[in-house]
Every structure is written in structure tokens, then in C-alpha cells.
Backbone of each chain as nested JSON, in Angstrom:
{
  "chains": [
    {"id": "A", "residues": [
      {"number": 1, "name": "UNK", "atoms": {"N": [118.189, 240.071, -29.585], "CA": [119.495, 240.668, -29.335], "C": [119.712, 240.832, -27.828]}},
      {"number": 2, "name": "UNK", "atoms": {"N": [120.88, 240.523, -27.499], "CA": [121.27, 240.502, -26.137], "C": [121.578, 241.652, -25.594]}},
      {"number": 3, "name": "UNK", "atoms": {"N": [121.093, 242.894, -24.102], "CA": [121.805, 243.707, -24.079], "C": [122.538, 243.27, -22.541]}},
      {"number": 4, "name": "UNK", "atoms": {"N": [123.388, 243.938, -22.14], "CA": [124.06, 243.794, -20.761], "C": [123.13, 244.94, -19.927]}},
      {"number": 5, "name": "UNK", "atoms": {"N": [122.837, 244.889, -19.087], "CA": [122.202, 245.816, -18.22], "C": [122.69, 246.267, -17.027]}},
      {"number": 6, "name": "UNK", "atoms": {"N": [122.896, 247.527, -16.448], "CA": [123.637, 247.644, -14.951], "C": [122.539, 249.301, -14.378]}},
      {"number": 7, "name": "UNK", "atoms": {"N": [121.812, 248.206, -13.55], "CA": [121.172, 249.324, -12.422], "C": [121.863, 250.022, -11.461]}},
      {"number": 8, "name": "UNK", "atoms": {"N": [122.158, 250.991, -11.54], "CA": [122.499, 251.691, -10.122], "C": [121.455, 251.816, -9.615]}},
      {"number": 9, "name": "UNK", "atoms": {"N": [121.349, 251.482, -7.867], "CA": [120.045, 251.637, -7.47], "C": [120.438, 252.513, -5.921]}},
      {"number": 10, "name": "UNK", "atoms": {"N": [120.2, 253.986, -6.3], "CA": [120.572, 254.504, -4.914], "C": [119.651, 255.408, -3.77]}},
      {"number": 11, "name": "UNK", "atoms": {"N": [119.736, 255.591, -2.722], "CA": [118.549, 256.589, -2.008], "C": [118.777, 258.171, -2.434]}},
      {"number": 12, "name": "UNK", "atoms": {"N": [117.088, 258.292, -2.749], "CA": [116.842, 259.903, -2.743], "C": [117.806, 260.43, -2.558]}},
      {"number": 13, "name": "UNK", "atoms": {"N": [117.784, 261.435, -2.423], "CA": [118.492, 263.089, -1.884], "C": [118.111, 262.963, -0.357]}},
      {"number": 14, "name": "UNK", "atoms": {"N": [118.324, 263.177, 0.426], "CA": [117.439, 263.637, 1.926], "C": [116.645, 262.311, 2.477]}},
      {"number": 15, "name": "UNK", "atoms": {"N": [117.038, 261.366, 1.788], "CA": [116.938, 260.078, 2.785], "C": [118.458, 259.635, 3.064]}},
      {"number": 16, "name": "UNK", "atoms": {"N": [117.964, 259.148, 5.101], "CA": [118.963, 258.646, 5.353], "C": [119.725, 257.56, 4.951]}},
      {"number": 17, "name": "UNK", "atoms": {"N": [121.0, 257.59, 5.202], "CA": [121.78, 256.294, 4.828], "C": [122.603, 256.436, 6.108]}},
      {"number": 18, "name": "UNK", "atoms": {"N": [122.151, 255.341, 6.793], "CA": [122.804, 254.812, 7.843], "C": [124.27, 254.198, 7.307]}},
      {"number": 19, "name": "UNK", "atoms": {"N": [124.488, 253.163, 6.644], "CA": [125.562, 253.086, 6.407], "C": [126.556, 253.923, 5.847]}},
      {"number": 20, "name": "UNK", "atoms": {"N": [126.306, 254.448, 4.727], "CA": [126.974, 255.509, 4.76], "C": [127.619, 256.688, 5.144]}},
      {"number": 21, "name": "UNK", "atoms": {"N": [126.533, 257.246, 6.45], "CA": [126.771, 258.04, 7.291], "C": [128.111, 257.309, 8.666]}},
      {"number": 22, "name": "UNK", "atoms": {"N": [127.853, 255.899, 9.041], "CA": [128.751, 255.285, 9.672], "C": [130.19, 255.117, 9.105]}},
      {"number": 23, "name": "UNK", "atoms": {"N": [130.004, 254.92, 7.847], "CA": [131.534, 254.344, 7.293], "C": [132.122, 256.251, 7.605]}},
      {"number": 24, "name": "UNK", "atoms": {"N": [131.144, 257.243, 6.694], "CA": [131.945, 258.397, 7.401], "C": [132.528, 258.6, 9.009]}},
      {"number": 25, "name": "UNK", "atoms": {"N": [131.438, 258.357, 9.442], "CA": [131.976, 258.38, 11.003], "C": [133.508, 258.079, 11.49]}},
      {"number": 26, "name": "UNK", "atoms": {"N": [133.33, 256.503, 10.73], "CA": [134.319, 256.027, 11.397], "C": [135.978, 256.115, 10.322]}},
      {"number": 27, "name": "UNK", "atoms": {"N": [135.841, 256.837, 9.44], "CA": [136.939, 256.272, 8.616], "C": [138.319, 257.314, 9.154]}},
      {"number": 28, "name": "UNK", "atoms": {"N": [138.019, 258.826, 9.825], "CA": [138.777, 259.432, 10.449], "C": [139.667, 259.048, 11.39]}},
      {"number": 29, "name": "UNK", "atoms": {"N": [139.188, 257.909, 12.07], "CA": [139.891, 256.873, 13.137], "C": [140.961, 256.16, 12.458]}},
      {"number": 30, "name": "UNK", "atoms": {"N": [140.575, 255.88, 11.195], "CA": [141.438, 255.309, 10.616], "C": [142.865, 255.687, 9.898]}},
      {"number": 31, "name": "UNK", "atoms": {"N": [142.612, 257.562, 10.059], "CA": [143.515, 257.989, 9.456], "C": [143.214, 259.252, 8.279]}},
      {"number": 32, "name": "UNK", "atoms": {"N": [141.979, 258.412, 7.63], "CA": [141.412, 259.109, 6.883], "C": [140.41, 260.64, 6.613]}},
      {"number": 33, "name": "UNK", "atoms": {"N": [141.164, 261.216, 6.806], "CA": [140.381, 262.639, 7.413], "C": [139.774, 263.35, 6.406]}},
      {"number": 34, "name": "UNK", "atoms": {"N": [140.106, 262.909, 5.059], "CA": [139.941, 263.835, 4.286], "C": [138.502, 263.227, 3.298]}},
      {"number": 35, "name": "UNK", "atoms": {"N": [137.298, 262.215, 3.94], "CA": [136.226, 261.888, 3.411], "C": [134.801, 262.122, 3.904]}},
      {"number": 36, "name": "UNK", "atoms": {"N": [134.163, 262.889, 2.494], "CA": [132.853, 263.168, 3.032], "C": [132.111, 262.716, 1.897]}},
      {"number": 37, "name": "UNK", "atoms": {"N": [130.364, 262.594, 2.412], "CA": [129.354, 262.489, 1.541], "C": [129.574, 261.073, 0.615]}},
      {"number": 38, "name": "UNK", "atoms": {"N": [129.806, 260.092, 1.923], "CA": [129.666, 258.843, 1.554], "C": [128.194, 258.632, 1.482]}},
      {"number": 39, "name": "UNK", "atoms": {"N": [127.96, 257.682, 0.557], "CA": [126.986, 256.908, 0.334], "C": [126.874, 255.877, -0.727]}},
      {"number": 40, "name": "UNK", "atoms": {"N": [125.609, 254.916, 0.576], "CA": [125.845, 253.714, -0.317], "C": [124.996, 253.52, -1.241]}},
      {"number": 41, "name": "UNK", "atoms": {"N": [124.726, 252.301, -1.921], "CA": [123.987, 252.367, -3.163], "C": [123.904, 250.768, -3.573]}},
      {"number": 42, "name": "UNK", "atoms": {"N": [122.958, 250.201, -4.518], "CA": [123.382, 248.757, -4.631], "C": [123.023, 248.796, -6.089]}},
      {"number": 43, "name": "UNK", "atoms": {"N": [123.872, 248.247, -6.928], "CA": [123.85, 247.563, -8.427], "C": [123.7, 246.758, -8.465]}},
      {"number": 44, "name": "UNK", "atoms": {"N": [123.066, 246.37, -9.384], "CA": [122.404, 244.941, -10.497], "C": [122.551, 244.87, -11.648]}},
      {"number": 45, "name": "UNK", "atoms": {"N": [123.309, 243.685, -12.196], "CA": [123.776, 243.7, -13.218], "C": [122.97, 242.632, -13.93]}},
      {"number": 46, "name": "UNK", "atoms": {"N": [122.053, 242.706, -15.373], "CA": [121.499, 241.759, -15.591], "C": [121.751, 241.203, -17.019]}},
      {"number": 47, "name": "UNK", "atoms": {"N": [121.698, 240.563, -18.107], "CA": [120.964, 240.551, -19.177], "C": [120.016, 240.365, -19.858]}},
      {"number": 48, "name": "UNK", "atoms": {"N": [118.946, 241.216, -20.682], "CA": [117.859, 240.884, -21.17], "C": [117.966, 240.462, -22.807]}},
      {"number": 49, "name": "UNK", "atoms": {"N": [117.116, 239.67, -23.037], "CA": [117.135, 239.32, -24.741], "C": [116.203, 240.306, -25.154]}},
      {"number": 50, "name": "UNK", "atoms": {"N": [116.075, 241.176, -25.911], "CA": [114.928, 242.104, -26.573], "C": [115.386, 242.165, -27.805]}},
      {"number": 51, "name": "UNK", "atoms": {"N": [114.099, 243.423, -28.963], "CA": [114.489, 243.444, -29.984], "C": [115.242, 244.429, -30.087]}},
      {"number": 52, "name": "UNK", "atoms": {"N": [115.146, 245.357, -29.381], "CA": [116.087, 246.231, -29.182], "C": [116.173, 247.366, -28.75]}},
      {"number": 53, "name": "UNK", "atoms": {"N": [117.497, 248.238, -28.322], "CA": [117.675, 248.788, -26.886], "C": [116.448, 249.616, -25.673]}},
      {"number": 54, "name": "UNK", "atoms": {"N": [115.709, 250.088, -26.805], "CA": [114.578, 251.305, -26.237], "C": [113.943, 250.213, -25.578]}},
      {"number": 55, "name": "UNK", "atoms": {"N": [113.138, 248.419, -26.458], "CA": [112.283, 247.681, -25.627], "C": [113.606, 247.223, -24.702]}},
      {"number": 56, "name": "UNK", "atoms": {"N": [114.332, 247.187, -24.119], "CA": [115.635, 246.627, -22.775], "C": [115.122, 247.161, -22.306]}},
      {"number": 57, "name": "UNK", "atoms": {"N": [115.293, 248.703, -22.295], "CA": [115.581, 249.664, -21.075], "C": [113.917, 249.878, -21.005]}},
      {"number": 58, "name": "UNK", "atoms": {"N": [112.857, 249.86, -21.658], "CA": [111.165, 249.673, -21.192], "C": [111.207, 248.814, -20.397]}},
      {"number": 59, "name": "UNK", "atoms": {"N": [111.696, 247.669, -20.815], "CA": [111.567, 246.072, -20.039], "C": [111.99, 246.54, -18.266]}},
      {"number": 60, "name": "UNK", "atoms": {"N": [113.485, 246.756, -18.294], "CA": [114.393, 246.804, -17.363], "C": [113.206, 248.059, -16.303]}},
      {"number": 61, "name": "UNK", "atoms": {"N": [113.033, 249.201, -17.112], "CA": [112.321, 250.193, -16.108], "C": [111.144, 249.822, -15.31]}},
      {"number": 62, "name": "UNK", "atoms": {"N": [110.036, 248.956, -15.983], "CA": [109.142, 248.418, -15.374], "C": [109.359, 247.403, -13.976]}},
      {"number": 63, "name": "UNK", "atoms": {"N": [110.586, 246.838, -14.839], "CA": [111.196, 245.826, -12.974], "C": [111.343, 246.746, -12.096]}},
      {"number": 64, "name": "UNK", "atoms": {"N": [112.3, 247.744, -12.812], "CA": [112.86, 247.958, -11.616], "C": [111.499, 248.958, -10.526]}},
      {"number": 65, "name": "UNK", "atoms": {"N": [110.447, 249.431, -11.297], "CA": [109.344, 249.866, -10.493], "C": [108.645, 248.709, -9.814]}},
      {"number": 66, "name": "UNK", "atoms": {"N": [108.197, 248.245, -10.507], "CA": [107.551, 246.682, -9.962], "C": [108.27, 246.244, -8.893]}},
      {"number": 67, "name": "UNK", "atoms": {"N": [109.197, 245.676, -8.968], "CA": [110.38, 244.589, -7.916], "C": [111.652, 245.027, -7.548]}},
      {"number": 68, "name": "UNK", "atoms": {"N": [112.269, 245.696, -8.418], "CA": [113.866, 245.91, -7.683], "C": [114.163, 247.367, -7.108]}},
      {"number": 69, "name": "UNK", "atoms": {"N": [113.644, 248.184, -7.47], "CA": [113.801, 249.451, -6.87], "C": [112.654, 249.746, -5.706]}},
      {"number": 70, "name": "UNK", "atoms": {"N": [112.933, 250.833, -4.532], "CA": [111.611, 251.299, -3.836], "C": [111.837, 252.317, -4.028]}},
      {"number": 71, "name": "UNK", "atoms": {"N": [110.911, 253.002, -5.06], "CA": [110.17, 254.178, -5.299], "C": [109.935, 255.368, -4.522]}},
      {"number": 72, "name": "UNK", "atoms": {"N": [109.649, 254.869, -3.208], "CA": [109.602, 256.089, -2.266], "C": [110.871, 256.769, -1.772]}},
      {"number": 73, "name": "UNK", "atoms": {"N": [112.045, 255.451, -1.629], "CA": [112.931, 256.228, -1.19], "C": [114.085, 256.021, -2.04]}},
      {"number": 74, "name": "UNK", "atoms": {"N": [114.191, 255.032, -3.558], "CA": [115.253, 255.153, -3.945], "C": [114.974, 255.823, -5.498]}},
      {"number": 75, "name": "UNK", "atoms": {"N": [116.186, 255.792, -6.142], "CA": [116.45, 256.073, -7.218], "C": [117.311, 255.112, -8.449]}},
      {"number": 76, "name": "UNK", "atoms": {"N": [116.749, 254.884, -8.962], "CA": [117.665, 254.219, -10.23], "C": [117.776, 254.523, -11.311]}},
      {"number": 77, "name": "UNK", "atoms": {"N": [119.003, 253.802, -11.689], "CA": [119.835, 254.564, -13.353], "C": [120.063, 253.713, -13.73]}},
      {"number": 78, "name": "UNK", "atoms": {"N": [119.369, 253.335, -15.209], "CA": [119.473, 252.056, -15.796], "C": [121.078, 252.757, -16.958]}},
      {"number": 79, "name": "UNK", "atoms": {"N": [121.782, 251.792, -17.588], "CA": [122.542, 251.858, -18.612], "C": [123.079, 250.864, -19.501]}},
      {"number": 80, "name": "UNK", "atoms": {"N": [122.857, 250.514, -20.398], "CA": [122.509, 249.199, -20.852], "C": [123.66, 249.194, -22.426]}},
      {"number": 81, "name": "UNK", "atoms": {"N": [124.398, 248.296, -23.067], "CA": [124.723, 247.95, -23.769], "C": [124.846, 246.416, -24.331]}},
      {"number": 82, "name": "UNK", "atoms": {"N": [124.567, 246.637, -25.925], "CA": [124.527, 245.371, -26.819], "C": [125.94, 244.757, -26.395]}},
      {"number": 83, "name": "UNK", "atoms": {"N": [125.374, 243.302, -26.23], "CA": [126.509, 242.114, -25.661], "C": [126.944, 241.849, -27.451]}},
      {"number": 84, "name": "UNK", "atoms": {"N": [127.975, 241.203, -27.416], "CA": [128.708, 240.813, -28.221], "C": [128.311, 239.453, -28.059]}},
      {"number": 85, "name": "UNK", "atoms": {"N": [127.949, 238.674, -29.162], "CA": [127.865, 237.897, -29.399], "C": [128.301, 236.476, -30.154]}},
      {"number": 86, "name": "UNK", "atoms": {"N": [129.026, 235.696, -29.873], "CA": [130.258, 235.147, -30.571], "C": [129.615, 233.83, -32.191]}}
    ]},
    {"id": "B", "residues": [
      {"number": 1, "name": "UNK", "atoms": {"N": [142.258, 269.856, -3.83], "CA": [141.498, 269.665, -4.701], "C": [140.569, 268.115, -4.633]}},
      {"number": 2, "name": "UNK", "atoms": {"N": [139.191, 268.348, -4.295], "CA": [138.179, 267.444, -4.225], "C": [137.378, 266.557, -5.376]}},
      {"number": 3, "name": "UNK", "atoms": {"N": [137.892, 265.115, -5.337], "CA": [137.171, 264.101, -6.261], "C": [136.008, 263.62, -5.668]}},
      {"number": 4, "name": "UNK", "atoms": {"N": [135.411, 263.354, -6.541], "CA": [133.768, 262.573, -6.659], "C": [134.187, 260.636, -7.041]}},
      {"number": 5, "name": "UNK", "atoms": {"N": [134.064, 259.95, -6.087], "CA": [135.014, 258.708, -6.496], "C": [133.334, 257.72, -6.241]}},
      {"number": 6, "name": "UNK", "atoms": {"N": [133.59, 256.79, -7.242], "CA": [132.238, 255.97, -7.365], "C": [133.316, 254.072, -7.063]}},
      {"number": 7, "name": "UNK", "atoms": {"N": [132.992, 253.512, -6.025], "CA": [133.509, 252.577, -6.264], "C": [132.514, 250.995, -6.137]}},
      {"number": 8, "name": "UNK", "atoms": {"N": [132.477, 250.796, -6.95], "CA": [131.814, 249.53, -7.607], "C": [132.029, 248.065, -7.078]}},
      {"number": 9, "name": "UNK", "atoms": {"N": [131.717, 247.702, -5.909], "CA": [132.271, 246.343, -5.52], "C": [131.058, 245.006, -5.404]}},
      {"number": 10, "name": "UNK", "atoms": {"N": [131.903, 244.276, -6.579], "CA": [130.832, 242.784, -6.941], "C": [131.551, 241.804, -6.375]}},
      {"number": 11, "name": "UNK", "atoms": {"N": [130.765, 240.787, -6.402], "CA": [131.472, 238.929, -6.461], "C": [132.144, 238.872, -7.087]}},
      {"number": 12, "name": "UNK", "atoms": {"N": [133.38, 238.373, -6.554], "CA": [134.224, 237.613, -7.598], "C": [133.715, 236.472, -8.776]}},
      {"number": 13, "name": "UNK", "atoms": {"N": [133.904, 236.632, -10.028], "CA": [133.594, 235.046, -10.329], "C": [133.151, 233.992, -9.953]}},
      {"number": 14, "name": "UNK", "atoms": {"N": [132.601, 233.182, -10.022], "CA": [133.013, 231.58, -9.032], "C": [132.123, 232.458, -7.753]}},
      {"number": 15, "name": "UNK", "atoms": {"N": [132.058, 233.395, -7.349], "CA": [131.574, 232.989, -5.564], "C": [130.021, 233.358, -6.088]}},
      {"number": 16, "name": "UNK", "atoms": {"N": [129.194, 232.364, -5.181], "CA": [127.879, 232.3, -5.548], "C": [127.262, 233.69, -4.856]}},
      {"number": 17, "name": "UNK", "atoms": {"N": [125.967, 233.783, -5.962], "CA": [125.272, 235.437, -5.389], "C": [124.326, 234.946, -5.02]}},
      {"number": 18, "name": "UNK", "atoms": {"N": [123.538, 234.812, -3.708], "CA": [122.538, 233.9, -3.818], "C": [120.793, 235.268, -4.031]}},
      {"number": 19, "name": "UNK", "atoms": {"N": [121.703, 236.209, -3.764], "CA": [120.07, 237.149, -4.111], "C": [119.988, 237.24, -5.975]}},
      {"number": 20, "name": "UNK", "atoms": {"N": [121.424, 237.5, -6.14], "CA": [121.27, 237.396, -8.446], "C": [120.483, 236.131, -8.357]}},
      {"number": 21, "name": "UNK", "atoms": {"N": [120.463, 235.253, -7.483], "CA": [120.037, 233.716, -8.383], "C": [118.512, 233.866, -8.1]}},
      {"number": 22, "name": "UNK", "atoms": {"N": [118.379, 234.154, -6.709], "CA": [117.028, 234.225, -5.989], "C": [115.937, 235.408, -7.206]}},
      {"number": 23, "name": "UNK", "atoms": {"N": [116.308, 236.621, -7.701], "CA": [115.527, 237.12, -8.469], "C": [115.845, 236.699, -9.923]}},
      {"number": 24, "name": "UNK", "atoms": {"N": [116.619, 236.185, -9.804], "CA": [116.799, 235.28, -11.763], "C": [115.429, 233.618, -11.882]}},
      {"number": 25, "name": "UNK", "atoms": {"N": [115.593, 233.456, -10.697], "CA": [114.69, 232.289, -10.563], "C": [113.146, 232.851, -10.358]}},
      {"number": 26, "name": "UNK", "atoms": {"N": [112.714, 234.485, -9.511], "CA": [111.401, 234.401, -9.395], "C": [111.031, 235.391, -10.403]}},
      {"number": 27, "name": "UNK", "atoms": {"N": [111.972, 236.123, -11.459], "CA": [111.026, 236.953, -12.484], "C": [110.569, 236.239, -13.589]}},
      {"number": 28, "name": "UNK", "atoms": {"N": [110.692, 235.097, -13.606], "CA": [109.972, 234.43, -15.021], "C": [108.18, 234.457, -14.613]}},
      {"number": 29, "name": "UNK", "atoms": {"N": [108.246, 234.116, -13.506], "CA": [106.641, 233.969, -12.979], "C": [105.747, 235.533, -13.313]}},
      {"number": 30, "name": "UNK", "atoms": {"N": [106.998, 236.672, -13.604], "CA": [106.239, 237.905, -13.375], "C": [106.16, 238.354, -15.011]}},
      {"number": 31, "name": "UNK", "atoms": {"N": [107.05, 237.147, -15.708], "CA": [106.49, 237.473, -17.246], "C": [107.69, 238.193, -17.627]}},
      {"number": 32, "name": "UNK", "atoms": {"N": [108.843, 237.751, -17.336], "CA": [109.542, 238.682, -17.748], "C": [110.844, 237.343, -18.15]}},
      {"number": 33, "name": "UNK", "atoms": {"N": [110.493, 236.68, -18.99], "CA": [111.185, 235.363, -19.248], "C": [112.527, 235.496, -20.616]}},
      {"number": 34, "name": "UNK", "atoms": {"N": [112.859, 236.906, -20.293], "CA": [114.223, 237.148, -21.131], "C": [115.788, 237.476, -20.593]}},
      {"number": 35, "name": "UNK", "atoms": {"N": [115.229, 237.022, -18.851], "CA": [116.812, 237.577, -18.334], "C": [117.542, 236.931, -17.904]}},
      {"number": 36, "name": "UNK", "atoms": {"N": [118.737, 237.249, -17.921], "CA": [119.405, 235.949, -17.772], "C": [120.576, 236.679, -16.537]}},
      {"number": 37, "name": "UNK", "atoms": {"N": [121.625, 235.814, -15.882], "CA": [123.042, 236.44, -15.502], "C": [123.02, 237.597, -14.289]}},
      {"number": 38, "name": "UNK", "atoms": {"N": [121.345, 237.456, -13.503], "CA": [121.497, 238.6, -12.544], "C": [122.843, 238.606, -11.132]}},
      {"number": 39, "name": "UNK", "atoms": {"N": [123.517, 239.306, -11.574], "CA": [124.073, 239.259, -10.348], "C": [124.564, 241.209, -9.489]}},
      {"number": 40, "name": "UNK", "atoms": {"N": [124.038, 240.529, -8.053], "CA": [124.23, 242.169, -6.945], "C": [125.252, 242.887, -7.037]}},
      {"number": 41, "name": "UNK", "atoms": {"N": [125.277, 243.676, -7.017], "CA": [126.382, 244.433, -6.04], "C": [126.693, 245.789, -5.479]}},
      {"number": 42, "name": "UNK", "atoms": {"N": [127.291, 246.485, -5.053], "CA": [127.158, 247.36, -3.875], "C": [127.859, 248.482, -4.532]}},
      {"number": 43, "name": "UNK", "atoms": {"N": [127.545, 249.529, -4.66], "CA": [128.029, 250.815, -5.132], "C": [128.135, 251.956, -3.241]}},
      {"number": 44, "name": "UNK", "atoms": {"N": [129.441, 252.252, -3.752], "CA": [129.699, 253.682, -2.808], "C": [130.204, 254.544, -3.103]}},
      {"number": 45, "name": "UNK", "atoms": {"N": [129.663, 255.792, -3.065], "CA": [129.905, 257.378, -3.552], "C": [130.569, 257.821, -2.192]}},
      {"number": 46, "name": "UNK", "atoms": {"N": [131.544, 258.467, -2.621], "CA": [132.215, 259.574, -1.478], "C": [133.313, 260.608, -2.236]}},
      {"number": 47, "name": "UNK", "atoms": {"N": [133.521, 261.444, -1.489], "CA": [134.248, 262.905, -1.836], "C": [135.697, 262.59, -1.173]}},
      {"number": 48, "name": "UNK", "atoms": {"N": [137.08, 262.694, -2.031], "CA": [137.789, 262.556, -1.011], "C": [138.745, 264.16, -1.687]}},
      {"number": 49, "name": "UNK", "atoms": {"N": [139.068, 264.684, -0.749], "CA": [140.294, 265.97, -1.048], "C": [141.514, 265.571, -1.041]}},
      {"number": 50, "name": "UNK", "atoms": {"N": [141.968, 265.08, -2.251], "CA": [143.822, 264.724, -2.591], "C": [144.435, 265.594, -3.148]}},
      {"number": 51, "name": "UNK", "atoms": {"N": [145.606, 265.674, -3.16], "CA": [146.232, 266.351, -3.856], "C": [145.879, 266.65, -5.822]}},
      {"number": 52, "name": "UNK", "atoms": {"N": [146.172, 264.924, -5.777], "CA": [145.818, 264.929, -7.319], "C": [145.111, 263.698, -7.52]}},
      {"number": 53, "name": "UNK", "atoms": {"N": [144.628, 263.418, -8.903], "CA": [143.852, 261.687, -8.87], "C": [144.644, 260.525, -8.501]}},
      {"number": 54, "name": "UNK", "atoms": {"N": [145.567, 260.915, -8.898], "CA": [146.334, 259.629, -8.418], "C": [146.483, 259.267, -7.03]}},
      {"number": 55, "name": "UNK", "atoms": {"N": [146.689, 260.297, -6.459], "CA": [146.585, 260.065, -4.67], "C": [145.252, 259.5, -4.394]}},
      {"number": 56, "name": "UNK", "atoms": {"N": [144.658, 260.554, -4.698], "CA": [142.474, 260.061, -4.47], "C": [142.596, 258.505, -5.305]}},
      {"number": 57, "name": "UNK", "atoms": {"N": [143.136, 258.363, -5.86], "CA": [142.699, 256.557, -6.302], "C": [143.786, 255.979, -5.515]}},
      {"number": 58, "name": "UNK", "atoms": {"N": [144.784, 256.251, -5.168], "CA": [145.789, 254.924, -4.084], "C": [144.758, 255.367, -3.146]}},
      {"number": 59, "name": "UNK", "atoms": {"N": [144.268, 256.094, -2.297], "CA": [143.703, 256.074, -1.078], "C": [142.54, 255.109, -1.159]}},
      {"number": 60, "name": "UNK", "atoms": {"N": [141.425, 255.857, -2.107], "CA": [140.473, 254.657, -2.194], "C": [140.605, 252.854, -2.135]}},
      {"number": 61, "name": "UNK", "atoms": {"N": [141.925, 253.023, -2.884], "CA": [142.462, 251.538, -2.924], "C": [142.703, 250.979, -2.296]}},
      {"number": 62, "name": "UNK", "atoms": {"N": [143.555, 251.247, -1.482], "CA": [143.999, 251.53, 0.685], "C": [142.816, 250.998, 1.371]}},
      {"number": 63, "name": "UNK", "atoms": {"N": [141.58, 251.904, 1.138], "CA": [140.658, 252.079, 1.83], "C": [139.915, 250.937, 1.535]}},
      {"number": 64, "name": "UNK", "atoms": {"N": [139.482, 250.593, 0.566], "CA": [138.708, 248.918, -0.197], "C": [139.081, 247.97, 0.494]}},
      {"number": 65, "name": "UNK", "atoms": {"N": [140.903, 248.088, 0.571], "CA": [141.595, 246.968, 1.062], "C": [141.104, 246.503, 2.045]}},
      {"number": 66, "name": "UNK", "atoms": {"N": [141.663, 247.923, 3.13], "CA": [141.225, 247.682, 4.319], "C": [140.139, 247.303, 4.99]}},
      {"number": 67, "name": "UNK", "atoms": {"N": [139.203, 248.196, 4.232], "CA": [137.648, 248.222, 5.252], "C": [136.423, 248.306, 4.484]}},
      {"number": 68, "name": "UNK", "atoms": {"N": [136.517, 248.79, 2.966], "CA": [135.097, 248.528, 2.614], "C": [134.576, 247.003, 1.46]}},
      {"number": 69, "name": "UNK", "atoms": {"N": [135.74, 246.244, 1.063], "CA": [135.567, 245.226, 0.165], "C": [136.065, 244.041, 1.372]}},
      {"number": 70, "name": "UNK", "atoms": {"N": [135.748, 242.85, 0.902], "CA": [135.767, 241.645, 1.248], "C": [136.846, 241.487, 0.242]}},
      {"number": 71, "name": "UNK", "atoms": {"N": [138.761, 241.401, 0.459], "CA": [139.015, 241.333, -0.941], "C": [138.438, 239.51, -1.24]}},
      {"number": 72, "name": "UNK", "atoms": {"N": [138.319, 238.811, -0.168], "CA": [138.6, 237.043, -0.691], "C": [137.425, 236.707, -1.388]}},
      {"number": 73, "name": "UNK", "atoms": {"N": [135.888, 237.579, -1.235], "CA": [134.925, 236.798, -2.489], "C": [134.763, 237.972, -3.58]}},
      {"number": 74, "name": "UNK", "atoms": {"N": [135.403, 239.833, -3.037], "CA": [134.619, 240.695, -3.713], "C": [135.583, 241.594, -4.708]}},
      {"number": 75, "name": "UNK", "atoms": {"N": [135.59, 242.325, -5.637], "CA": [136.384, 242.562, -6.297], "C": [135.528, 244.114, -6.558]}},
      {"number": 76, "name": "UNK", "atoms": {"N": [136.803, 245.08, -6.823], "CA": [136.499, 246.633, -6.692], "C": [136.513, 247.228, -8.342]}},
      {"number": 77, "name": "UNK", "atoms": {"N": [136.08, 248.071, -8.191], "CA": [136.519, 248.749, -9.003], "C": [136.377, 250.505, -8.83]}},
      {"number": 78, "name": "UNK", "atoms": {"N": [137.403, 250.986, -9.038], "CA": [137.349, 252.869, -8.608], "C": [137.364, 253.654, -9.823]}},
      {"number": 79, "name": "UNK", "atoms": {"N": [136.301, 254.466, -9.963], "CA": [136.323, 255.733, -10.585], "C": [136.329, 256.739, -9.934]}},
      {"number": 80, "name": "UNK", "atoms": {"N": [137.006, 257.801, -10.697], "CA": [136.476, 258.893, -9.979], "C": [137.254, 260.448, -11.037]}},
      {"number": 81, "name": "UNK", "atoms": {"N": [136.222, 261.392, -10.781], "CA": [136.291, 262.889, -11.624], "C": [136.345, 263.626, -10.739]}},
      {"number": 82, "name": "UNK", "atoms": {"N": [137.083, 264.787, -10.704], "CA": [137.602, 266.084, -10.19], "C": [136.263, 266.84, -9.536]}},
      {"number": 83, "name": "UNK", "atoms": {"N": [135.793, 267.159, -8.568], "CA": [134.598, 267.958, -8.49], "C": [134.631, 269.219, -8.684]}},
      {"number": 84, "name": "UNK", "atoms": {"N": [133.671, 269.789, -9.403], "CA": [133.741, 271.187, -9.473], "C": [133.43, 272.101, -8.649]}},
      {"number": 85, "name": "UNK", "atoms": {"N": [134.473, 272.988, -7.801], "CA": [134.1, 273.305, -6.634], "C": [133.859, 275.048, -7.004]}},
      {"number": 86, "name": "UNK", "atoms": {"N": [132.418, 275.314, -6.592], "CA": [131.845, 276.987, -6.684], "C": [132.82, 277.727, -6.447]}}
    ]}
  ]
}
């Protein structure tokens, strides 16, 4: 069974984010005065074939420790739904 | 009154991801030979104080336009909930 998968993959609490902290910086210049507590973050969107949802999101958690997430300074949120299948 | 706005910006269709392809091509080696369709993309959290949601989502929209999406390969998407302020 097919599920759709989408990692949010974002930094800790109390780690920096340079970009984020810049786009704040600068977006007041632009007009925009009224934005705070930007931050960035990167998603991955995947699909896995499993038997079903609990082995996805086992599957998906192990990557994302292994290879797609860093542990020390980020955080991820897996959320996963059955694809439709035609 | 202050929103919590999450905005979601991927590839368009059609424009190639070359890091989705780059980890779709090296997790089979790591045993993980059920995934298919990886593709990146960039999440940003920020607080904006509008009047009402509808303002807080034209602004964000404004704001994508302008300065945080690529509109010609990247495509947005905005959420966002009321924050609950102490």
C-alpha cells in the first residue's frame, strides 16, 4: 500500500537560523512592520510502499535519523497519508 | 490580532529537483527500496499582526510574490491560525 509522506524538517528551539533571522531583518524596509519569529524550515515530500501506516512512518523515522534530518540541531514531523490508488 | 502563518513553497511541476532525485537515487543502496517521488521544499513560519485573516493571508501573498518564492519555478502555499495571545 502506497502512503504519501511529508517531513517537516525544522531547527530546535534556541538554534540559530540565520536565514530566518535576515528575512526578519530586512522585511521592515519593505514596508512590512508588522513580522516576527520567522523561521525557516525544509520539507520532503516522499512516497513509501509499506504494509501499512505504523511500518511508513517506522520506515520514514529511521531515514529521517539516519540521512535526512540532523539530530543535534533539527527537528522533524513526519505526517503521512494512504495514496489513492487508481 | 496576531497569526501563526506556515507557508509551504515547492517546485513547480515540470521544474527538475535535483536534491528529490539525488536522495531517490542513493536510498536504495541503504535498503530502503520502497520510495518513490522524493521531492524538497522549503517551509517558513512567521507571526504577522493583521487586522483579520484575510489581511494576514493577502500580506503573506504580497510578500511570496515579492521576496520569499521564486514565482517562475516555485509555487506557495499559505496557512495560517489566529495565535493565542496570554
Amino acid at each position: 500500500m502506497k502512503f504519501e509522506v511529508t517531513v517537516e524538517i525544522s531547527r530546535r528551539e534556541g538554534i540559530l537560523d540565520p536565514e530566518g533571522t535576515e528575512i526578519e531583518r530586512v522585511v521592515p524596509a519593505l514596508g512590512y512592520t508588522n513580522v516576527t519569529g520567522v523561521r525557516m524550515g525544509r520539507t520532503m515530500r516522499l512516497v513509501v510502499d509499506a504494509a501499512d501506516e505504523a511500518a511508513a512512518n517506522d520506515q520514514v523515522d529511521e531515514m529521517c535519523r539516519r540521512l535526512l534530518a540532523n539530530p543535534v540541531i533539527e527537528d522533524y514531523r513526519i505526517s503521512l497519508s494512504a495514496l489513492e490508488t487508481a
